[in-house]
Structure formats: structure tokens, C-alpha cells
C-alpha positions in Angstrom: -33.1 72.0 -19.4 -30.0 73.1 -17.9 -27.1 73.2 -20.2 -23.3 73.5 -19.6 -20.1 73.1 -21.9 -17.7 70.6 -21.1 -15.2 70.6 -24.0 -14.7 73.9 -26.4 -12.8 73.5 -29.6 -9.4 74.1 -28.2 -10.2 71.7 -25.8 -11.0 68.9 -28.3 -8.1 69.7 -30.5 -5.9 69.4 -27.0 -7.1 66.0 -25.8 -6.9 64.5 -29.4 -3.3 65.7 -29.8 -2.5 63.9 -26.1 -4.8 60.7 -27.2 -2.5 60.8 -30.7 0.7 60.9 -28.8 -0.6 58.1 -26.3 -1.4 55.7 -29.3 1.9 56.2 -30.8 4.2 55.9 -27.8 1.8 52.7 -26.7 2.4 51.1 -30.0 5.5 52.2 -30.5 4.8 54.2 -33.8 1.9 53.7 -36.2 3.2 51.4 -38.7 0.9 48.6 -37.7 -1.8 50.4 -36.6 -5.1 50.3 -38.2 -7.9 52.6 -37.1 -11.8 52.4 -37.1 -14.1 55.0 -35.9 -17.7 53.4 -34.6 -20.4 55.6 -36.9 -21.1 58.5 -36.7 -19.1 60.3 -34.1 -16.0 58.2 -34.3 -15.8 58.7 -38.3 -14.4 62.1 -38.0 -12.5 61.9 -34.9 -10.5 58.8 -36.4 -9.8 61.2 -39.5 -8.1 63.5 -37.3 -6.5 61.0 -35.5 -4.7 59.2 -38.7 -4.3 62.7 -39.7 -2.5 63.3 -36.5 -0.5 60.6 -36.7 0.8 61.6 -40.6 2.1 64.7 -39.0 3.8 63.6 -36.5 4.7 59.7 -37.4 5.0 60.7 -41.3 2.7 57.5 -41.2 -0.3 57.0 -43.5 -2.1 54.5 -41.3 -5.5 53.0 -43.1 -8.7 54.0 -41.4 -11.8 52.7 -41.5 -16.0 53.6 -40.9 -18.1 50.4 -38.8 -21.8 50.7 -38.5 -22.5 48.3 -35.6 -26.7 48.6 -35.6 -27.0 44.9 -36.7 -24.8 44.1 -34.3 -26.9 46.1 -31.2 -28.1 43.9 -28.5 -31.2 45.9 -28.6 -31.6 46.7 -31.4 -35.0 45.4 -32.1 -36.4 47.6 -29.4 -35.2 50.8 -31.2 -37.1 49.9 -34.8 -38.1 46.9 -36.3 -36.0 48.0 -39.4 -32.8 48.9 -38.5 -31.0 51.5 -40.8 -28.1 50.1 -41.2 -24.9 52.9 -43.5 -21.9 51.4 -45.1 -19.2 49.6 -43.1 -15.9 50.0 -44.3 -13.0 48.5 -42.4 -9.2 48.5 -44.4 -8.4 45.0 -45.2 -6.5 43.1 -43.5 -7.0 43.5 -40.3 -5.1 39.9 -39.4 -2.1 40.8 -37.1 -2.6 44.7 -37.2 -3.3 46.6 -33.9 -6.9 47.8 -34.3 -8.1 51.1 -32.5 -11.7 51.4 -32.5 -12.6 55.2 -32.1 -15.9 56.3 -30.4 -16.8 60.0 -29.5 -19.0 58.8 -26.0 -18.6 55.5 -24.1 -21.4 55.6 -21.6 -22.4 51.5 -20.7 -20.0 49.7 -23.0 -22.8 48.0 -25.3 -21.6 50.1 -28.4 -17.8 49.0 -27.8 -19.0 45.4 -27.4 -21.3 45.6 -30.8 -18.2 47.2 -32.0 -15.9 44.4 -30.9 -18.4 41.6 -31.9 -18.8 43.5 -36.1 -15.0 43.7 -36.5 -14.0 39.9 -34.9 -16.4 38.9 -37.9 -14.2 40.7 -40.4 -10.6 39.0 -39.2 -8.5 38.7 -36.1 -6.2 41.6 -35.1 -3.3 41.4 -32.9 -4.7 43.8 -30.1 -7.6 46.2 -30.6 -7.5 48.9 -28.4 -10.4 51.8 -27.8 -10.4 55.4 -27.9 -13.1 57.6 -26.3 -13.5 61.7 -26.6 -16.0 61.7 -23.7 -16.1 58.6 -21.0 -19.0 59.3 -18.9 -18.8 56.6 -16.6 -21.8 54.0 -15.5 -20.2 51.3 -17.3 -22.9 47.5 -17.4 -19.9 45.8 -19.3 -16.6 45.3 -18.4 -14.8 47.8 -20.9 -12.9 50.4 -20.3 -11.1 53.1 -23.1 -7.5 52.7 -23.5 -7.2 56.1 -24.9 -9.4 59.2 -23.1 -9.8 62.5 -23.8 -11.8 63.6 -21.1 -13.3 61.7 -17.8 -16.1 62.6 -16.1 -19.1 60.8 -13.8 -22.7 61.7 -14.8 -25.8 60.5 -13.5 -28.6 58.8 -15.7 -30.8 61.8 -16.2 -27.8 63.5 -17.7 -27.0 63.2 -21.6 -23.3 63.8 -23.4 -24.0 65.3 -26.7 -20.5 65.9 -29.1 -21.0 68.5 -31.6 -18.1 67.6 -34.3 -17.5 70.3 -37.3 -17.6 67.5 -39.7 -21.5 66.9 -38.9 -22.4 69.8 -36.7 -20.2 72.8 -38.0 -19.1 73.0 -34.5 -16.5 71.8 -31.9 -18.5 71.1 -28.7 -19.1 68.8 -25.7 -22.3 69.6 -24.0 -23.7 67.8 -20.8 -27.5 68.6 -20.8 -29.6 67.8 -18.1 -33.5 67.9 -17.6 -34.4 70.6 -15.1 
């Protein structure tokens, strides 16, 4: 297995800051901003982004954790009991511009699980979507609004981001079988 870095720590922190300031100047500030990071990768990266935001905003915008398993369209190939963690989404979400925070978007069936879990909790103004990693080969029509890094990869490839909140490391890694 071949094995290459695509994203070091300072490389992270970089295309965070420059997705932060994108968010803000798109909506205009972070007052009516609410933001939701997809389990598990998007957890922590939607922590640094609100904290991100409190530094340079001096805005404590309400974030949020969504497990969208239930919600997979295939799900019931990948067991036939889904473990499904706890899904919590700052209330309300009526009116509010909702960014939904994913580490990898690779086909756009986790954004559109994502999409379908949080219309079932309310109706926000806009939602928009943030991505560390897009990797391109999209099935559904769904693009980020808010990248950190772009690059194509072919099927046989896999993104894997190490965050130090679960991995003790800052890392993007494209692996690929030799």
C-alpha cells in the first residue's frame, strides 16, 4: 500500500482559518449562524470552526453533533443493526443559516443523509456545507460551499483524516492499494 500525505497540521489549521473567514464574510458575521458537524470527523472540526469564529467574530455561535446512520441509504447493507451515537443539534434551527461540517465528501450520500436528519428537526433559512477533504466522484448533485482542500482520486484510492481530537494527530493521508 502506497501511502502519501496530503494535508500536515499546519496545513489543516491554514485551510480552516481560510474556510472560517469564507463563512463569515458569506454570511456576513456569525450571528445567525448555527453549525453541525456530521459524526465523527465533522464533530471536532466544527469545534474549531465556532472556536474560530469566537476569535475573530467575538461570536459564540451554537454547534451541534448529527449521527446520520439511520438516515443512510444503505444502511442495511453495512449491518443489520445499525449503531446509531447521540444526535445533538442546538435548538432552533427555524430561520438560522445551518453549516453542516464533514471532514471527506467523496459521492454526496453522507451530505444528503445529513440534509434529510436535520430537515426532520426544523427548517433553516440556508444550510450551507463545509468539507476538509473534497475528493471528487460525486453520484449526487452536491457540492461543498466551504473547502479546504480539492483534489480528484480514483476509486481504488481512500482519504483517511487523522484529527487530534480522535487520532492524537493532524493528518490527511491518501492511501492506495499497490
Amino acid at each position: 500500500m502506497t501511502r502519501k500525505i496530503i494535508m500536515d497540521s499546519d496545513e489543516i489549521k491554514r485551510a480552516l482559518n481560510r474556510m472560517t473567514f469564507e463563512m463569515i464574510e458569506q454570511n456576513k458575521g456569525g450571528a445567525d449562524i448555527v453549525i453541525v458537524g456530521i459524526r465523527t470527523g465533522g464533530a471536532p472540526l466544527s469545534q474549531r470552526i465556532k472556536d474560530r469564529i469566537k476569535v475573530i467574530e467575538g461570536v459564540d455561535v451554537p454547534i451541534g453533533v448529527l449521527d446520520i446512520n439511520l438516515y443512510r441509504d444503505d444502511w442495511s447493507k453495512l449491518s443489520s443493526n445499525p449503531i446509531v451515537k447521540k444526535t445533538s443539534v442546538p435548538q432552533p434551527i427555524n430561520d438560522k443559516t445551518l453549516i453542516l461540517v464533514d471532514d471527506v465528501i467523496y459521492t454526496g450520500r453522507t451530505t444528503r443523509a445529513a440534509l434529510e436528519a436535520i430537515m426532520d428537526m426544523g427548517r433553516p433559512r440556508k444550510i450551507q456545507l463545509a468539507a476538509l477533504v473534497d475528493r471528487g466522484r460525486r453520484e449526487l448533485p452536491i457540492q461543498p460551499d466551504f473547502t479546504g482542500v480539492c483534489f480528484a482520486t480514483s476509486s481504488d484510492e481512500r482519504v483517511n483524516v487523522f484529527l487530534e481530537e480522535i487520532d492524537g494527530k493532524d493528518e490527511v493521508v491518501l492511501e492506495k492499494n499497490s
